[in-house]
VEXROTI-987932 format. One record per residue (C-alpha): residue in three letters; x, y, z. Coordinates in nm, 2 decimals. Layout:
BEGIN
+-----+--------+--------+--------+
|   r |     c1 |     c2 |     c3 |
+-----+--------+--------+--------+
| ALA |      X |      Y |      Z |
...
+-----+--------+--------+--------+
//
This chain:
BEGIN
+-----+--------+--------+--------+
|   r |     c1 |     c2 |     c3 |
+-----+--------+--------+--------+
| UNK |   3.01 |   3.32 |  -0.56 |
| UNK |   2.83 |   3.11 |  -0.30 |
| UNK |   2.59 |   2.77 |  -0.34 |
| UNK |   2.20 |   2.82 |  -0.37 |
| UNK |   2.11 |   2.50 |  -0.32 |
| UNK |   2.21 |   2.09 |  -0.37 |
| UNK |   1.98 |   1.85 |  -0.49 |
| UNK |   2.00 |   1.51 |  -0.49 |
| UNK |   1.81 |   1.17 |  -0.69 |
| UNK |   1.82 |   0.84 |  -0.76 |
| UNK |   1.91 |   0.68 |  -1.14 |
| UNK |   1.88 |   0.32 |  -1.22 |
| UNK |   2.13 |   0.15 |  -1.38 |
| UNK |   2.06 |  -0.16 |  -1.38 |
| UNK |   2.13 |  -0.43 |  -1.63 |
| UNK |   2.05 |  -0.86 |  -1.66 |
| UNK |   2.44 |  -0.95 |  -1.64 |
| UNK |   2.60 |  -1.10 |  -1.33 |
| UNK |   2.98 |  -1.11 |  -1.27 |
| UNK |   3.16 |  -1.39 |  -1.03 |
| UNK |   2.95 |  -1.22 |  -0.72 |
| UNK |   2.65 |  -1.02 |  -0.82 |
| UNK |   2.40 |  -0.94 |  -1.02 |
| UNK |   2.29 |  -0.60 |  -1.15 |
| UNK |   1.94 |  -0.60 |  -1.14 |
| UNK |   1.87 |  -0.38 |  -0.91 |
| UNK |   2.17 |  -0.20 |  -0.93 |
| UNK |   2.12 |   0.20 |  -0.89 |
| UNK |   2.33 |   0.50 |  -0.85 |
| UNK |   2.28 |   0.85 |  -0.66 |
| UNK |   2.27 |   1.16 |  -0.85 |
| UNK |   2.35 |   1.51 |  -0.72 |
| UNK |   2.34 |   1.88 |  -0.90 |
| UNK |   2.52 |   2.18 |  -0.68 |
| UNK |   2.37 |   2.52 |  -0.85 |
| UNK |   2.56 |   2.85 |  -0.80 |
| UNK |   2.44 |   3.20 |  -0.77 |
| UNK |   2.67 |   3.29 |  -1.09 |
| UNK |   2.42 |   3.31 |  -1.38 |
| UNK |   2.56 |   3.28 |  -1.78 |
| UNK |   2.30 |   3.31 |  -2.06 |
| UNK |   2.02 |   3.36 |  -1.83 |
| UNK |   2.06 |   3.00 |  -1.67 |
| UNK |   2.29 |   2.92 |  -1.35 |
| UNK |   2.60 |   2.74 |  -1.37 |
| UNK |   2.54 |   2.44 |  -1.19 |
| UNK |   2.75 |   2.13 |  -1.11 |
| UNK |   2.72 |   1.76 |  -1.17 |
| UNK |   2.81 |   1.48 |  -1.03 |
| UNK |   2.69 |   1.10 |  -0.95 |
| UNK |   2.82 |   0.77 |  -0.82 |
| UNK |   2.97 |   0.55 |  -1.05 |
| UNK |   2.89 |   0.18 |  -1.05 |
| UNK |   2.89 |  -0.11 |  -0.87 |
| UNK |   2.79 |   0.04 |  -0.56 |
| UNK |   2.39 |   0.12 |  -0.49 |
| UNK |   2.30 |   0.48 |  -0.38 |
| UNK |   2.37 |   0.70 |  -0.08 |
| UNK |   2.13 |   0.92 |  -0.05 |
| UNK |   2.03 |   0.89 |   0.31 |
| UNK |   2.42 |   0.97 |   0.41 |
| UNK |   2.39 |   1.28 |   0.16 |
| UNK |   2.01 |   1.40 |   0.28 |
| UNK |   2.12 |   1.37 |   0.69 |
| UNK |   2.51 |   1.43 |   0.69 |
| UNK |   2.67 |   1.58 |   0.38 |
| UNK |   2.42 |   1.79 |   0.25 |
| UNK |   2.31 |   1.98 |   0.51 |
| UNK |   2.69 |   2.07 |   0.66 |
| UNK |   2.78 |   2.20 |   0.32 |
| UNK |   2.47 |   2.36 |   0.27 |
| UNK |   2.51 |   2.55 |   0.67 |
| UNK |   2.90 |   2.66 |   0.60 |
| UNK |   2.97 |   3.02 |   0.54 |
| UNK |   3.02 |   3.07 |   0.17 |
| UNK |   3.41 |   3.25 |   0.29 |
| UNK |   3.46 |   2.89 |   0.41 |
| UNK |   3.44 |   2.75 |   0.10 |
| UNK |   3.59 |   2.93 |  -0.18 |
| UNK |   3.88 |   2.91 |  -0.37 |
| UNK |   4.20 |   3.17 |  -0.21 |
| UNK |   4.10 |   3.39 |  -0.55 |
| UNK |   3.75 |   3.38 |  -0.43 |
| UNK |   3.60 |   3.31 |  -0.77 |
| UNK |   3.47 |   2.96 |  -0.71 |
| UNK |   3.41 |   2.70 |  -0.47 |
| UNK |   3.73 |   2.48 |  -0.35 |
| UNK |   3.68 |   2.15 |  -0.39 |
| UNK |   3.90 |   2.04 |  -0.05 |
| UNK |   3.75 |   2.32 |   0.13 |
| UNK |   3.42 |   2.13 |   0.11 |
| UNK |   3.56 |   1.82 |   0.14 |
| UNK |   3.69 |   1.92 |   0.48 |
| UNK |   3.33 |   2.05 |   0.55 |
| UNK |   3.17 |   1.72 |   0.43 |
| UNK |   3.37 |   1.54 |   0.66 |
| UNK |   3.35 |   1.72 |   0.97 |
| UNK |   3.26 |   1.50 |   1.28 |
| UNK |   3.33 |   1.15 |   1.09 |
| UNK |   3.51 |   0.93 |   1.23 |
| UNK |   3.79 |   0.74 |   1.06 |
| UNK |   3.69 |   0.42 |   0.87 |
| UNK |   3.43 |   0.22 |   0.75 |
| UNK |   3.45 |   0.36 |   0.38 |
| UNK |   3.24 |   0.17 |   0.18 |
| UNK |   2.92 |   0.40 |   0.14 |
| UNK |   3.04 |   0.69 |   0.31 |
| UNK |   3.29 |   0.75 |   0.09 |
| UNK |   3.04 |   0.68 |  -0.23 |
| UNK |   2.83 |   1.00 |  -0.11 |
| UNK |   3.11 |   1.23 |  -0.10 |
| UNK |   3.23 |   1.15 |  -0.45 |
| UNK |   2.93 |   1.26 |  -0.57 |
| UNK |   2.98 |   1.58 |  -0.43 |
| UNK |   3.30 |   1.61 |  -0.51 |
| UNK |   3.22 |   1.56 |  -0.89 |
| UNK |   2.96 |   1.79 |  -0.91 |
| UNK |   3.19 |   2.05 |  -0.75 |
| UNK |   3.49 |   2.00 |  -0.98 |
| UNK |   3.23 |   1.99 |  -1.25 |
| UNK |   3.10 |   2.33 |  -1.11 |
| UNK |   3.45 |   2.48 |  -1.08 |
| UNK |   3.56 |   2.41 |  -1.41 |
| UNK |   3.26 |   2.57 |  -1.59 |
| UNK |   3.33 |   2.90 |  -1.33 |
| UNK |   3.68 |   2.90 |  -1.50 |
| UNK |   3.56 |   2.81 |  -1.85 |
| UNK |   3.78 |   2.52 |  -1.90 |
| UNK |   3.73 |   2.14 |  -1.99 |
| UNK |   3.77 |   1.95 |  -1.66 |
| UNK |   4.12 |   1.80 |  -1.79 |
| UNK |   4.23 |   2.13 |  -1.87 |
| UNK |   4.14 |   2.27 |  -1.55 |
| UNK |   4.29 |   1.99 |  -1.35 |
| UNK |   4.59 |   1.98 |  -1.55 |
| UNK |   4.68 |   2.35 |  -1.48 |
| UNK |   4.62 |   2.29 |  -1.12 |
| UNK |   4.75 |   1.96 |  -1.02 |
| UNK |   4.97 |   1.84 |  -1.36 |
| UNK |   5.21 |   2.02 |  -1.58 |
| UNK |   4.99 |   2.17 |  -1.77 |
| UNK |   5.01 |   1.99 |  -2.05 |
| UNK |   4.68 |   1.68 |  -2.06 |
| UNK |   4.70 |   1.39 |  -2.27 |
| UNK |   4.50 |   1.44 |  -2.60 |
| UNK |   4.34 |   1.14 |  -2.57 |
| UNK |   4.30 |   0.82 |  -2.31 |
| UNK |   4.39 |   0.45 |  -2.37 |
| UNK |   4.06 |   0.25 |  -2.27 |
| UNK |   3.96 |  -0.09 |  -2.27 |
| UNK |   3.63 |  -0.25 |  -2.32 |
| UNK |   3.50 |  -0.44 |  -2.05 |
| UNK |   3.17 |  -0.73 |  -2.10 |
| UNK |   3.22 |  -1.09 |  -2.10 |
| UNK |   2.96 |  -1.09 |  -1.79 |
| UNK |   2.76 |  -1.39 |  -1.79 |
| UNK |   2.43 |  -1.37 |  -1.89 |
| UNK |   2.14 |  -1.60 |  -1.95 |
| UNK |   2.13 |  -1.75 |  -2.30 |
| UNK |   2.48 |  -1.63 |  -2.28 |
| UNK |   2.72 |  -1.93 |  -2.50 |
| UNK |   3.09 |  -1.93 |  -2.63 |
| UNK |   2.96 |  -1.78 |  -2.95 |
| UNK |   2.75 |  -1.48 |  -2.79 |
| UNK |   3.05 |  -1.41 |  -2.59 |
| UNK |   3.29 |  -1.42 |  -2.89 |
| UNK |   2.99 |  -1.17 |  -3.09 |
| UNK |   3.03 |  -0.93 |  -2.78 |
| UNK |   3.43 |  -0.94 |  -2.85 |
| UNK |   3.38 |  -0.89 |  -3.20 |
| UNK |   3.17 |  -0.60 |  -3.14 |
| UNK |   3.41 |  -0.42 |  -2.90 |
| UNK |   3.72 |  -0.48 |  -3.13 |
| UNK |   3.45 |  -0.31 |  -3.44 |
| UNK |   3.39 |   0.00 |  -3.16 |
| UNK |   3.78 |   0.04 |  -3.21 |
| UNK |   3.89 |  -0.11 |  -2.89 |
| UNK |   4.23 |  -0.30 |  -2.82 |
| UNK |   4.19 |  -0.46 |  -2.51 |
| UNK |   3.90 |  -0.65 |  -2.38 |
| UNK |   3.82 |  -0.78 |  -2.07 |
| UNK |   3.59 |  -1.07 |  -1.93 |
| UNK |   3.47 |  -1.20 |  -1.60 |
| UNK |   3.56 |  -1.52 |  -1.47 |
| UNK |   3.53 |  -1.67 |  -1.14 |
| UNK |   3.16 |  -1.76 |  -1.22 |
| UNK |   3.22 |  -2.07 |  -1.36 |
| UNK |   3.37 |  -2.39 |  -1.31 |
| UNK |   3.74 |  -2.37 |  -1.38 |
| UNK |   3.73 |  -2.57 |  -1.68 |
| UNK |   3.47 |  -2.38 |  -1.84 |
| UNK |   3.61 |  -2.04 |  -1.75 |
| UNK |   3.91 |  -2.15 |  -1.98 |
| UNK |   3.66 |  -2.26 |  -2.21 |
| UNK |   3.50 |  -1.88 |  -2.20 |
| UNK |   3.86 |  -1.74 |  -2.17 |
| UNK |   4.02 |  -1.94 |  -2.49 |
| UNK |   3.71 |  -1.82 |  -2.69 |
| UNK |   3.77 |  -1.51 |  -2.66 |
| UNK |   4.09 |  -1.59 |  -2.75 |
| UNK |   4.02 |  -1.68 |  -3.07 |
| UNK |   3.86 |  -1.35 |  -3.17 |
| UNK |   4.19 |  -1.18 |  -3.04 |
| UNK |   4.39 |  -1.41 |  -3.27 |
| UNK |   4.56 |  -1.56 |  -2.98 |
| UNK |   4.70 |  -1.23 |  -2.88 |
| UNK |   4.64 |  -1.34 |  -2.49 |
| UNK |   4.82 |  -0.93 |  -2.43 |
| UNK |   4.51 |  -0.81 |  -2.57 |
| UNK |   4.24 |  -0.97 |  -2.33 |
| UNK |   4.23 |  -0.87 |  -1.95 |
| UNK |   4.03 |  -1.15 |  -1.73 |
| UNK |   3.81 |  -1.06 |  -1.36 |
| UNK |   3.68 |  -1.24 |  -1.10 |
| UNK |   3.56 |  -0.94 |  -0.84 |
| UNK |   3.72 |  -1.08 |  -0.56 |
| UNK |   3.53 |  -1.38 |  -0.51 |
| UNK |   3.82 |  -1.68 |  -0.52 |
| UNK |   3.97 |  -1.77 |  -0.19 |
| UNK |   4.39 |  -1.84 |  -0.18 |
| UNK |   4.39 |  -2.16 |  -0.32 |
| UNK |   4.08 |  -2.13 |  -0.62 |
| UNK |   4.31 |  -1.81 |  -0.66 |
| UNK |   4.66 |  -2.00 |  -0.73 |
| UNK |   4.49 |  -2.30 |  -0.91 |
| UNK |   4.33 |  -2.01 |  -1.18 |
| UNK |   4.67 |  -1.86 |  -1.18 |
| UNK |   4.85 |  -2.18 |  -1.24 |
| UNK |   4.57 |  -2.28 |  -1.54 |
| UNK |   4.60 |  -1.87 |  -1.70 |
| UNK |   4.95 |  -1.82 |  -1.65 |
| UNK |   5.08 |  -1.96 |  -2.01 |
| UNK |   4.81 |  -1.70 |  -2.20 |
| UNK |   5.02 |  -1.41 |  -2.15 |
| UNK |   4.73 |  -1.25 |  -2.00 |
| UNK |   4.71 |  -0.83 |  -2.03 |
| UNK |   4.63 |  -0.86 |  -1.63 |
| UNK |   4.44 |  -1.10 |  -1.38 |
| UNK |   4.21 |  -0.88 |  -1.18 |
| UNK |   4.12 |  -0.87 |  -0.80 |
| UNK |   4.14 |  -1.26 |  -0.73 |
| UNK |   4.07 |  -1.18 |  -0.40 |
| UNK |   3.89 |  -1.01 |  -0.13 |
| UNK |   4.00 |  -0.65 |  -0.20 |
| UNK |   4.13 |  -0.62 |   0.15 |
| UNK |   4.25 |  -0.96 |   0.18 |
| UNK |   4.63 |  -0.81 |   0.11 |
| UNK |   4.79 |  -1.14 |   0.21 |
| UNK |   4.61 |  -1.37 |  -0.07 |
| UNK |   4.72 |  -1.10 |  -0.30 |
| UNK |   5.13 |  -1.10 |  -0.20 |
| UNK |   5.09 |  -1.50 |  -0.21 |
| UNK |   4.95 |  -1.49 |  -0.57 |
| UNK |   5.23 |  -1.27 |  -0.69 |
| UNK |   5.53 |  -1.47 |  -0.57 |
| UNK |   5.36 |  -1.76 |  -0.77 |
| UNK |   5.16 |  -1.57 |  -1.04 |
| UNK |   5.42 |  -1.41 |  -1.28 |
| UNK |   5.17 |  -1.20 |  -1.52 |
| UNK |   5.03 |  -0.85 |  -1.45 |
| UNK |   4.79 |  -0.82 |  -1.15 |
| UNK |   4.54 |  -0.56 |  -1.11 |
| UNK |   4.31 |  -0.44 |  -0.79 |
| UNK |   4.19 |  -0.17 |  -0.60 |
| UNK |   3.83 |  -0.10 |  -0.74 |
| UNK |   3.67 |  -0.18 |  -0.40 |
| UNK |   3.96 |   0.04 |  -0.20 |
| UNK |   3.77 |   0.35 |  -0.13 |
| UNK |   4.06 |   0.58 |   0.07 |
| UNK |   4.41 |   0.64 |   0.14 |
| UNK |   4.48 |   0.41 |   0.41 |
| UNK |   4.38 |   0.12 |   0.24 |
| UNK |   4.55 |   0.23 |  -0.07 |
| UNK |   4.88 |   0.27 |   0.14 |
| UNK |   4.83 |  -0.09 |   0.28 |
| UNK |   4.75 |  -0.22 |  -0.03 |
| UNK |   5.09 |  -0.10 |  -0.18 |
| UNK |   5.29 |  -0.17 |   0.15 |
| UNK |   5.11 |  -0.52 |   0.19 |
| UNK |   4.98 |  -0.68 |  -0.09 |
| UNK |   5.26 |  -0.74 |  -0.30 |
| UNK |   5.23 |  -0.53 |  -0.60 |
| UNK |   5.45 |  -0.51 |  -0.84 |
| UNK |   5.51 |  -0.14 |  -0.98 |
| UNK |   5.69 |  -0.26 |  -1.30 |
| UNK |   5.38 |  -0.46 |  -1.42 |
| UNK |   5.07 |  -0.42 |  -1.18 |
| UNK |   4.79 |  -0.16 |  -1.21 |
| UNK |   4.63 |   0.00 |  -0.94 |
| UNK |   4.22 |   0.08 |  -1.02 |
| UNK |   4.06 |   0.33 |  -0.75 |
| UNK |   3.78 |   0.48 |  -0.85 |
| UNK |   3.79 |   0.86 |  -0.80 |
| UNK |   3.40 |   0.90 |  -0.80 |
| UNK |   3.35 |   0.59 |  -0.52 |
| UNK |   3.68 |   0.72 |  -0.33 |
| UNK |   3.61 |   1.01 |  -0.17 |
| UNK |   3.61 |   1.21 |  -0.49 |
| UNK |   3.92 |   1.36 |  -0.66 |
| UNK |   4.04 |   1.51 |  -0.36 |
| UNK |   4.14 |   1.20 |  -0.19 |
| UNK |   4.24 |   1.02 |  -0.56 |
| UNK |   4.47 |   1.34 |  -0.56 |
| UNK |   4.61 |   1.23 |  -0.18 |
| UNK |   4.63 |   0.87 |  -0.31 |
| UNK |   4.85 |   0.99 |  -0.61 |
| UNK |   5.08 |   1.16 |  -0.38 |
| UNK |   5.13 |   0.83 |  -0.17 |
| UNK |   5.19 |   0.65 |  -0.47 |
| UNK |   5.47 |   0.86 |  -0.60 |
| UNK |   5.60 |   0.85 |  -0.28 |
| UNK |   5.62 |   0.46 |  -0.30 |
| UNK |   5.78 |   0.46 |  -0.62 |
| UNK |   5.45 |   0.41 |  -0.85 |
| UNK |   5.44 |   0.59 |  -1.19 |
| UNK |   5.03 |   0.75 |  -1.27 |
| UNK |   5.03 |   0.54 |  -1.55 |
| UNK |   5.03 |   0.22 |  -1.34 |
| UNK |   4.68 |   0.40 |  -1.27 |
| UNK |   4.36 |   0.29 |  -1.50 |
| UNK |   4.08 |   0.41 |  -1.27 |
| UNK |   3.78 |   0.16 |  -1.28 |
| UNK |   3.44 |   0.33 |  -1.35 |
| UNK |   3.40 |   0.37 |  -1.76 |
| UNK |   3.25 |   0.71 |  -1.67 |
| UNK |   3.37 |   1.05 |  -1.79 |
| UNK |   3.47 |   1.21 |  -1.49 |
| UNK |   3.77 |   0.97 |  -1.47 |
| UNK |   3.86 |   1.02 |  -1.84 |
| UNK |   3.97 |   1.33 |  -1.74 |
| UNK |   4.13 |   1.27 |  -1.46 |
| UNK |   4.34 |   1.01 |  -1.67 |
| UNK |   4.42 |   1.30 |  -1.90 |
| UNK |   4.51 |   1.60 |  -1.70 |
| UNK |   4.71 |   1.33 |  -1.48 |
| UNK |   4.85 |   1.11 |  -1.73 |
| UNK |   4.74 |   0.81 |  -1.61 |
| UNK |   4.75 |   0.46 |  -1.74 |
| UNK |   4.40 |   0.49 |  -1.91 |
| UNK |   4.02 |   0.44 |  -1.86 |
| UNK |   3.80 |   0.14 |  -1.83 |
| UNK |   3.48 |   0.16 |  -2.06 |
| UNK |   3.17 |  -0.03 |  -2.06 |
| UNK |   3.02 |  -0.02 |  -2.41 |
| UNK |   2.68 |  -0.01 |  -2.33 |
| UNK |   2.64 |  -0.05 |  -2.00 |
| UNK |   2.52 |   0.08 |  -1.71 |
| UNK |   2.33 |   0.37 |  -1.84 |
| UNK |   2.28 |   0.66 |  -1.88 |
| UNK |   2.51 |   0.75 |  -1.67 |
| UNK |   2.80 |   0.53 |  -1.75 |
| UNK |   3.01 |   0.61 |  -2.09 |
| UNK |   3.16 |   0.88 |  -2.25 |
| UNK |   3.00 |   1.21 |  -2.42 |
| UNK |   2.78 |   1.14 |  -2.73 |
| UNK |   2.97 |   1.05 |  -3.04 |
| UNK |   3.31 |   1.02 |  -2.91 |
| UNK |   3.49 |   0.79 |  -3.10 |
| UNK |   3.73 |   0.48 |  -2.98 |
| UNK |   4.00 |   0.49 |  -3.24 |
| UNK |   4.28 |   0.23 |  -3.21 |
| UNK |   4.21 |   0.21 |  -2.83 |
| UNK |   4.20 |   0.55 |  -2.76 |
| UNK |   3.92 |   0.84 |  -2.73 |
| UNK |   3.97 |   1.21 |  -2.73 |
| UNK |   3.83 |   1.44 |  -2.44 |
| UNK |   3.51 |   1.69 |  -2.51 |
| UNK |   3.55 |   2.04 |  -2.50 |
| UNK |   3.30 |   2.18 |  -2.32 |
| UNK |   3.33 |   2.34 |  -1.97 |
| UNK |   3.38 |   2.13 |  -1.66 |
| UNK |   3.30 |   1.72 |  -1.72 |
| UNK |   3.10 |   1.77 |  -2.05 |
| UNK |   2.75 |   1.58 |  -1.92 |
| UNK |   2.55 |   1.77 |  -2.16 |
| UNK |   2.68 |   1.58 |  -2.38 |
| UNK |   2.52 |   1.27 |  -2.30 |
| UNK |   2.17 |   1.27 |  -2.40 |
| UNK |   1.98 |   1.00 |  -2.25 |
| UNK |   2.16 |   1.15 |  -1.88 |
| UNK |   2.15 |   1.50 |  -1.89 |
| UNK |   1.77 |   1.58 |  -1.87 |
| UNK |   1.76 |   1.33 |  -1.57 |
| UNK |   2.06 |   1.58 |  -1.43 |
| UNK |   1.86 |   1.92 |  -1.54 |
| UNK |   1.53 |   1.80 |  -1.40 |
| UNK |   1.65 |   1.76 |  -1.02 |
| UNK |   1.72 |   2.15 |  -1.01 |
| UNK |   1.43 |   2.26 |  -1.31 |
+-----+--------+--------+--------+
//
């Protein structure tokens, strides 16, 4: 099989809620469809992929760099050894010919697109649900049925009061959710606890059950006076305090903070995960570790990262991948890791799971169709189909 053509848009996602840092009005992601020569049911099998959140669009890196190398290699240089479909890490190694080491943060962005839409495209060559696929190439074989995943809101908002935030709790926990999470950092201190005890409430005090984020805006000591004022809630984890590559405000928090931390959203390779584990304190016994597959260079360097972690004595469900998009559900599932975060509502239509799948006690099964299952969404799939129609 060889690749016709790549084609490549914009989506918005954008939304009126603000976390510690930024807002999301504007806030967009890049789209991309990879369509093979291999034709089923009259139509070809094309792949898709797209650029999570939190990050804006990449298109000129994909239209001038990526794109256009993939698009040149021989069709030998990228398949799979049995020649049936195109190899994900063989065109990763294509993308990234003549780049330079470093400087991550959009670069890396663009190839996770790609890399998506060609993991999407290689498990509907095989036939298989993307978890099953993976699972059989880079598990045991054997995927989790379903994924632990937490609901995360709490942004502020205009209009936005205690008792709008406890409504948007309440709605979660009725979704079936667990575990919620909110953003703080936003506020004054005193009113963040406020916000945080709330919450709270709704959770029946259960302080395991509610997860808290500031999106790295707190410097070291805003950082230990928050940890000081959360510590007695019993918190399920107190999320990137910090600069994300500020490893030294993290190790000091966690020889004073004694909950679970959690980071890594804004880490976009291997190097800085291995610094982050050999620098910033983390605790493998309670800490998770949040890379984003689709803003880190794709799955292929997730897998690399996975590797480096095992190596360092982590277990893959000390993993819960940041995103609340489907292409990390099943990652989570063909490599057991910790879970998914999910953002009811949010950041569509590309965000969120297939159509109709169903949170039950704080987990949600995996769809069956062939590769990540983005038919299956709707609002998002014609906006996928019409870049290649």
């Amino acid at each position: 099989m060889k690749i016709v053509s790549v084609h490549e848009g914009v989506v918005p996602i954008s939304s009126s809620i603000r976390n510690a840092l930024i807002d999301f009005s504007s806030m967009d992601c890049s789209i991309v469809a990879v369509v093979s020569d291999v034709v089923r049911a009259g139509e070809p099998v094309v792949g898709y992929g797209f650029t999570s959140n939190g990050r804006y669009s990449a298109g000129e890196i994909l239209r001038r760099r990526l794109l256009p190398r993939l698009l040149q290699a021989s069709p030998d240089d990228l398949l799979a050894d049995n020649g049936t479909f195109v190899d994900p890490a063989k065109a990763w190694d294509v993308m990234m010919r003549n780049e330079k080491p470093g400087g991550h943060g959009e670069r890396s962005v663009a190839v996770g697109a790609v890399d998506m839409a060609l993991f999407d495209l290689a498990a509907k060559i095989n036939e298989q649900p993307l978890h099953r696929f993976l699972s059989e190439r880079y598990g045991d074989g054997r995927p989790d049925e379903s994924v632990f995943v937490y609901a995360a809101g709490g942004y502020y908002a205009p209009g936005k009061g205690l008792r709008e935030l406890q409504d948007e709790m309440k709605g979660f926990l009725d979704l079936g959710y667990r575990v919620v999470k909110m953003k703080i950092g936003g506020a004054e201190l005193a009113e963040d606890l406020r916000r945080i005890e709330a919450v709270l409430d709704v959770l029946d005090g259960d302080g395991s059950r509610l997860a808290v984020d500031v999106n790295g805006r707190f410097d070291l000591e805003t950082a230990l006076d928050y940890g000081r004022a959360i510590e007695p809630y019993g918190l399920f984890w107190y999320e990137e305090p910090g600069d994300p590559l500020d490893y030294h405000l993290h190790a000091t928090l966690a020889e004073h903070y004694r909950g679970p931390l959690a980071t890594g959203e804004n880490l976009f390779s291997l190097p800085d995960a291995r610094n982050l584990v050999r620098y910033a304190g983390m605790r493998p016994d309670r800490d998770t570790i949040q890379v984003d597959p689709a803003l880190s260079y794709g799955l292929v360097e997730y897998l690399r990262i996975q590797d480096m972690l095992r190596q360092h004595g982590w277990d893959s469900r000390r993993c819960i991948p940041h995103g609340g998009h489907q292409f990390s559900l099943h990652i989570a599932a063909a490599l057991k890791l910790g879970g998914n975060e999910s953002y009811p509502g949010e950041f569509k239509p590309a965000g969120g799971f297939a159509d109709g799948a169903e949170v039950r006690d704080g987990y949600v099964g995996l769809t069956d169709l062939p590769g990540i299952g983005l038919e299956a969404k709707a609002e998002f799939y014609p906006v996928l189909r019409e870049l290649h129609s």
